[in-house]
Backbone as JSON, one array per atom type, in Angstrom:
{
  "sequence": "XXXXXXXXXXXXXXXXXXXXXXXXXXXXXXXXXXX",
  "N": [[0.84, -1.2, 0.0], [1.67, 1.78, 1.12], [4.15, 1.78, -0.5], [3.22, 1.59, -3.62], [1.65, 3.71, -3.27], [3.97, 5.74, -2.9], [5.18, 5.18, -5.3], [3.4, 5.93, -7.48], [2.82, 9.07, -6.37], [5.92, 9.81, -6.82], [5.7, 9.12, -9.75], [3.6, 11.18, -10.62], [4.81, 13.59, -9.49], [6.78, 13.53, -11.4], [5.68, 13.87, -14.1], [4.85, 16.05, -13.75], [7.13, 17.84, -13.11], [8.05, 17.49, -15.92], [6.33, 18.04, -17.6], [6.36, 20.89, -16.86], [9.01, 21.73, -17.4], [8.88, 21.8, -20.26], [6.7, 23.29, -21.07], [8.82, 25.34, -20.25], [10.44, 25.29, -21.99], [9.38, 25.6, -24.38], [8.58, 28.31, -24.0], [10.73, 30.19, -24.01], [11.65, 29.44, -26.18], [10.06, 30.44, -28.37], [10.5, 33.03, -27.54], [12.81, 33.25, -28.21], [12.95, 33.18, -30.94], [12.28, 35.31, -33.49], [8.53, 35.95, -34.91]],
  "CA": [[0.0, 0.0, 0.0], [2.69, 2.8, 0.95], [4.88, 1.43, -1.92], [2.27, 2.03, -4.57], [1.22, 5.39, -3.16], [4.74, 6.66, -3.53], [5.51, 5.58, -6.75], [2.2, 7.24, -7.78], [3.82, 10.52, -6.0], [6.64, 9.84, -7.95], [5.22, 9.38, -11.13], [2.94, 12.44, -10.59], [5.9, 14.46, -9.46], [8.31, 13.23, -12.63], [5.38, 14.26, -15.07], [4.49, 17.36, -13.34], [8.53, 18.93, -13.66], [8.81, 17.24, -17.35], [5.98, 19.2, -18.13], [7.15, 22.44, -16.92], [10.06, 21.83, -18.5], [8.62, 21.69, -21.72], [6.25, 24.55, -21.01], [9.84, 26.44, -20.34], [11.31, 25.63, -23.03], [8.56, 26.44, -25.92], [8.29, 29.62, -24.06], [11.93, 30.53, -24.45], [12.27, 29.15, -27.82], [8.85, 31.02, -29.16], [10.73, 34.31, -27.25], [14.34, 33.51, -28.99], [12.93, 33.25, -32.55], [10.66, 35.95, -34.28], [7.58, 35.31, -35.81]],
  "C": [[0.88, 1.26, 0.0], [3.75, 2.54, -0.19], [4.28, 2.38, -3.07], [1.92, 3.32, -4.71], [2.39, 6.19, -3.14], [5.4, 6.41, -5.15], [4.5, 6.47, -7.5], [2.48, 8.53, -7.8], [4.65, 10.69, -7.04], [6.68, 9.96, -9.17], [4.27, 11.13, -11.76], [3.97, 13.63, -10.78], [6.63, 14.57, -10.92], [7.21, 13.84, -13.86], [4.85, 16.01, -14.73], [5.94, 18.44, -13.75], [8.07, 18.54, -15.03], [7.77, 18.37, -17.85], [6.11, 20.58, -18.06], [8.24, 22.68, -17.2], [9.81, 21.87, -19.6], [7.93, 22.8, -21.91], [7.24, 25.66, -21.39], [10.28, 26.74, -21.47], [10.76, 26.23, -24.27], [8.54, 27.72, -25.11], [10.1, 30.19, -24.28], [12.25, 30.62, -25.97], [11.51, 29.51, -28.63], [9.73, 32.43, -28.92], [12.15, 34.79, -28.65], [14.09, 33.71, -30.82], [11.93, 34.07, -32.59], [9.6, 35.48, -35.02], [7.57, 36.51, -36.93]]
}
């Protein structure tokens, strides 16, 4: 039971940064190039 519920955490956590890492980066890389 506590196993399960921290990999869960974990998994939550690991897609929660990747996506604000990816957020960061299209916003950087929309700023660095002109349209």
């Amino acid at each position: 039971m506590g196993f399960s519920l921290s990999l869960t955490l974990n998994l939550w956590f690991y897609s929660l940064v990747s996506m604000n890492c990816f957020v960061c980066l299209v916003h950087v890389w929309s700023i660095r190039t002109p349209p």
